[in-house]
C-alpha positions in Angstrom: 135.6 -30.4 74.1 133.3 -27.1 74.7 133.0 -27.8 78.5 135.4 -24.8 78.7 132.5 -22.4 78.1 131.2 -23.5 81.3 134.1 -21.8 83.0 133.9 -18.5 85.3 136.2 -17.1 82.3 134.3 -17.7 79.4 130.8 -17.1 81.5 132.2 -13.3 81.6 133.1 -13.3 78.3 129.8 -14.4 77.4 128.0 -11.9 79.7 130.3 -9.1 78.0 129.4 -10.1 74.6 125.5 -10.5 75.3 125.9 -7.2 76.9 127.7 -5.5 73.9 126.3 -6.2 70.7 123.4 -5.0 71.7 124.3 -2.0 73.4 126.6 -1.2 69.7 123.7 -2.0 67.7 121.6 0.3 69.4 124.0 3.2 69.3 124.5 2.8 65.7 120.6 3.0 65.3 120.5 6.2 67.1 123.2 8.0 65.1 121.4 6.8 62.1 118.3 7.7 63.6 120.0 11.7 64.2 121.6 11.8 60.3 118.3 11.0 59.0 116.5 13.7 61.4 119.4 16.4 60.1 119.0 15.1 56.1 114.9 15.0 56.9 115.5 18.9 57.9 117.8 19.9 55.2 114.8 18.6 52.9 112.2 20.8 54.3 114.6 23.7 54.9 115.3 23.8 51.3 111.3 23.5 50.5 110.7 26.6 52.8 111.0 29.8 51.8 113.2 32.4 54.4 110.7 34.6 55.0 107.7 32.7 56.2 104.5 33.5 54.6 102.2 33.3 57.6 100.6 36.3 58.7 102.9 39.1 61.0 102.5 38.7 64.7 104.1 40.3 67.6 107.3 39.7 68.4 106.2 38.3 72.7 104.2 36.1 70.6 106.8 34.1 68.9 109.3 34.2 71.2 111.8 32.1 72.1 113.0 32.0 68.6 112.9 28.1 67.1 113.0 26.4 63.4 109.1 27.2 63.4 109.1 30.9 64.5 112.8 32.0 62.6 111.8 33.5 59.5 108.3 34.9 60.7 107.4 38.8 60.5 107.3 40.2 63.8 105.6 43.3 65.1 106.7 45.0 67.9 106.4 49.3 69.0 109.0 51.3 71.5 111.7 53.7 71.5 115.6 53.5 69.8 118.1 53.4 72.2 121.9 52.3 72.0 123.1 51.6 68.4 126.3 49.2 67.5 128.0 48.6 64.2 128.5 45.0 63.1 131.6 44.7 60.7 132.7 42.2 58.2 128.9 41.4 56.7 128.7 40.6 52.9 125.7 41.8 51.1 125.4 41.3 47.4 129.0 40.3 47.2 130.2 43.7 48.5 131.9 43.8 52.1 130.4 46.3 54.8 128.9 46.5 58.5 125.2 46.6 59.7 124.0 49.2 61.6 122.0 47.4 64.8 119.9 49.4 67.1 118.6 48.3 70.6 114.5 49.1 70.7 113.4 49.5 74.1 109.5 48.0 73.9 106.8 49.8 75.0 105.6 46.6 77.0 108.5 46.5 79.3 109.5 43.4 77.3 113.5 42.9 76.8 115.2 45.3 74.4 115.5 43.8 71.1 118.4 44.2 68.4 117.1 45.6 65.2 119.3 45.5 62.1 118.1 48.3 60.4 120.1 48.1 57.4 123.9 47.7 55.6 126.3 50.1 54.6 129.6 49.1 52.9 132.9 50.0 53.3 134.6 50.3 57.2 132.6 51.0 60.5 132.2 54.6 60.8 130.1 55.7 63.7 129.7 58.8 62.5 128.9 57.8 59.1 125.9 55.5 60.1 122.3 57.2 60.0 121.1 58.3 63.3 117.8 56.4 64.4 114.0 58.1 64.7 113.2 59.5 67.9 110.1 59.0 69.5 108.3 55.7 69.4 108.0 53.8 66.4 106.3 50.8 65.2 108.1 48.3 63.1 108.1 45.1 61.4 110.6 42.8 60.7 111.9 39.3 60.2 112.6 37.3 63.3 116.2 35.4 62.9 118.2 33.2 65.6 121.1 34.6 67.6 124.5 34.1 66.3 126.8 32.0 67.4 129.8 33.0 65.6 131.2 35.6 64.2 132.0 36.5 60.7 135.2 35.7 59.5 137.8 38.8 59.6 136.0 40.6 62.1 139.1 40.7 64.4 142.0 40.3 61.9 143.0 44.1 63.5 142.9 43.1 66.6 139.8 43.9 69.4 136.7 45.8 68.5 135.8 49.4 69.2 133.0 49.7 72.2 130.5 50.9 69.6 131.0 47.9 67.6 129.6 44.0 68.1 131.2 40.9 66.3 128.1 38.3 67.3 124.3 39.3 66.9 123.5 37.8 70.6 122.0 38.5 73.8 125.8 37.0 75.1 127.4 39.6 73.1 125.3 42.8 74.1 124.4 42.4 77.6 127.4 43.6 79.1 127.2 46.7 76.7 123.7 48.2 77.8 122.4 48.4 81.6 119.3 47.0 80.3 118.4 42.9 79.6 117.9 42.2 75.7 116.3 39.3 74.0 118.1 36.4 72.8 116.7 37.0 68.7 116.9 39.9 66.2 115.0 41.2 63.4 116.4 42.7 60.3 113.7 45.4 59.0 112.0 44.9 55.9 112.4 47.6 53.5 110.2 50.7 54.0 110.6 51.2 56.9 110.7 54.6 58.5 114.1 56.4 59.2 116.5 54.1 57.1 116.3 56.3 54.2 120.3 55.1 52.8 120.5 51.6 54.4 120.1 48.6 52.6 118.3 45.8 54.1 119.5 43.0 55.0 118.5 39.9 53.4 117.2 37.2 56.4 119.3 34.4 56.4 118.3 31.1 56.4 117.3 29.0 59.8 119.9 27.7 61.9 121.4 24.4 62.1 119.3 23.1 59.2 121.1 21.5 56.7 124.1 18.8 56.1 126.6 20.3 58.0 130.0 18.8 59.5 127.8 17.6 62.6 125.2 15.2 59.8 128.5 13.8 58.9 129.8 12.8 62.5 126.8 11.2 63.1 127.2 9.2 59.9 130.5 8.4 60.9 129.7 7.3 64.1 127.2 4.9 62.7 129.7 3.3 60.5 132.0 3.5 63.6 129.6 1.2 66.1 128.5 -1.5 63.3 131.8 -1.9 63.2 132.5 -2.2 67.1 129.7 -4.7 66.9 131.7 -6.8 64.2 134.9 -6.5 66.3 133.3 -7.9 69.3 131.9 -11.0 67.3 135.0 -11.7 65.6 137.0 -11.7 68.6 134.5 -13.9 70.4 135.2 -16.5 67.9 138.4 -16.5 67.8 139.2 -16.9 71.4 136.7 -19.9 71.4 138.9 -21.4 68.4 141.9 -21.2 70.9 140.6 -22.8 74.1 138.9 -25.2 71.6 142.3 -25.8 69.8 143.8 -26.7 73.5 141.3 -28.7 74.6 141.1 -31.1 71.9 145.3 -31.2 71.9 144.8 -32.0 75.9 142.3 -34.7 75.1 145.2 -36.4 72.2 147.8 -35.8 75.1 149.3 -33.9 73.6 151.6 -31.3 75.4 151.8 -27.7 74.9 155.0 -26.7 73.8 157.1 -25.0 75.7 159.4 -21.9 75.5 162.6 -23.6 73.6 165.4 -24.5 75.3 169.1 -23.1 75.4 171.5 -25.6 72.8 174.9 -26.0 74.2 177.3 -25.7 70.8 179.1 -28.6 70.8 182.1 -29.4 68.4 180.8 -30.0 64.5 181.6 -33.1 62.6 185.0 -33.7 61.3 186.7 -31.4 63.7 189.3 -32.2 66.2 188.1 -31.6 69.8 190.5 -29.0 71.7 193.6 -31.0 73.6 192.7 -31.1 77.0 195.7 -28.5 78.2 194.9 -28.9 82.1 194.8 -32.8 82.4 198.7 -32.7 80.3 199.5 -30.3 83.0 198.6 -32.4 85.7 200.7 -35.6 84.8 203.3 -36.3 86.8 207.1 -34.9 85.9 209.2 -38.0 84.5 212.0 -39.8 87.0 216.0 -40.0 86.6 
C-alpha cells in the first residue's frame, strides 16, 4: 500500500523534507543562540559601571571605540578648533544643548569631538563659552558615535550650520575641511576653560541591553520551530491521502467523480404536459 513512496513524487517530497527540518532547526538555534548573546550582554552591562575603572590611556590607544574601550578615560593634547551646538539633550530632567568642540591632536591624529559641557535652554551661539586657546591637555570619557538623533531636534524644521543633530564622524565631516574620528569624549569635570558648563554624564554602551532587536530574534525562534512543525505535519498528511487512495484502488474501489447534471423530470402525482405538437400534427377530419 506504501509503494507510492517509491515514486519520483514522493522521492522529492522526501528530499525536501530531509532538507528542511534540519535547515529550520538550525535557524531557530542560531536566533536563540543571538537572544541569549544580547540577554548575556544586558547582564554584564548592567554589572558594569559607565565609567570604566581601569587606568586613563590615550585616546590612539583605544581606538576604534568597542563595548570594551566605551566608557574608558582617554587622554589626548592639541588645539580647539570648530565648535557646534547639539540641541534637544536632557540633563537632570532639564532640556538644553551641548556645546561640542573639534580638538585638532597634536599627533596629526583625526580631529576629535569633545563635549565640553551642557547649557539649557535654546542654542545660542553667542551664549556658549568660547574654548582655551593654545594647546591643552584633556581627559575625558570615550563614548560610541550616535546613530540617531534626539527626539525634537528638527520639529522647526533644518538646523542652523553651527548646530549638529548626531554626535558622528557621518554628521561632521562635511562641516570641517579636516577628517574626524568616528568617537567622542564628554570631559570630566575640572577641566580647564568650561568654567559655566555642566558635564555631561557618559551614557551607557551601545547596543547592550534588551532592546526591540533581542525581541526579533526571539520571535524568529518561535517563528522557525514552528516552520519545522508545519513541514512535518504537512508531510503526514499528504502520506495519509496517497495512502487513503491506494488502499481504496486495492478494494476497487473508484474515485468519485465530479457529480453529474440531473435532468428534472415531472414529480409524482402530477400530470405530464399534453403533448401540443403531436395534436397538431394529426390529420384534419373528412366530409
Amino acid at each position: 500500500m506504501y509503494r507510492f513512496l517509491l515514486t519520483p513524487r514522493w522521492w522529492g517530497i522526501n528530499l525536501f523534507v530531509v532538507l528542511a527540518i534540519p535547515f529550520c532547526v538550525l535557524m531557530g538555534s542560531w536566533q536563540l543562540g543571538r537572544f541569549e548573546d544580547r540577554a548575556q550582554a544586558h547582564k554584564e552591562a548592567q554589572e558594569k559601571p559607565v565609567v570604566s575603572t581601569e587606568p586613563a590611556a590615550p585616546v590612539g590607544e583605544l581606538l576604534p571605540v568597542d563595548k570594551v574601550t566605551s566608557g574608558r578615560v582617554a587622554e589626548a593634547t592639541g588645539t580647539y578648533e570648530d565648535q557646534f551646538l547639539v540641541p534637544a539633550r536632557v540633563v537632570g530632567e532639564r532640556e538644553g544643548h551641548y556645546v561640542l568642540t573639534l580638538l585638532r591632536q597634536s599627533d596629526g591624529s583625526p580631529a576629535l569631538p569633545v563635549v565640553r559641557g551642557w547649557l539649557p535652554g535654546a542654542a545660542d551661539p553667542d551664549a556658549a563659552p568660547a574654548p582655551p586657546k593654545g594647546e591643552v591637555s584633556l581627559s575625558g570619557v570615550l563614548q560610541a558615535p550616535e546613530h540617531t538623533r534626539s527626539p525634537g531636534v528638527y520639529k522647526d524644521g533644518g538646523l542652523p550650520a553651527d548646530q549638529v543633530g548626531i554626535i558622528s564622524a557621518a554628521s561632521l565631516v562635511n562641516l570641517v575641511p579636516y577628517p574626524v574620528e568616528n568617537a567622542w569624549v564628554t570631559l570630566t569635570d575640572g577641566q580647564p576653560g568650561n568654567a559655566g558648563l555642566t558635564p555631561v554624564p557618559p551614557a551607557a554602551t551601545p547596543d547592550s541591553g534588551l532592546d526591540l532587536k533581542a525581541f526579533q530574534n526571539l520571535g524568529y525562534t518561535g517563528e522557525w520551530f514552528v516552520f519545522a512543525g508545519f513541514v512535518v505535519f504537512m508531510w503526514f498528511r499528504l502520506l495519509r491521502r496517497d495512502a487513503e487512495v491506494a488502499r481504496d484502488e486495492a478494494l476497487g474501489i473508484a474515485p468519485e467523480g465530479p457529480p453529474q447534471p440531473v435532468t428534472p423530470g415531472p414529480s409524482a402525482g402530477s400530470e405530464a404536459p399534453e403533448d401540443t405538437a403531436a395534436e397538431d400534427r394529426k390529420p384534419a377530419p373528412t366530409r
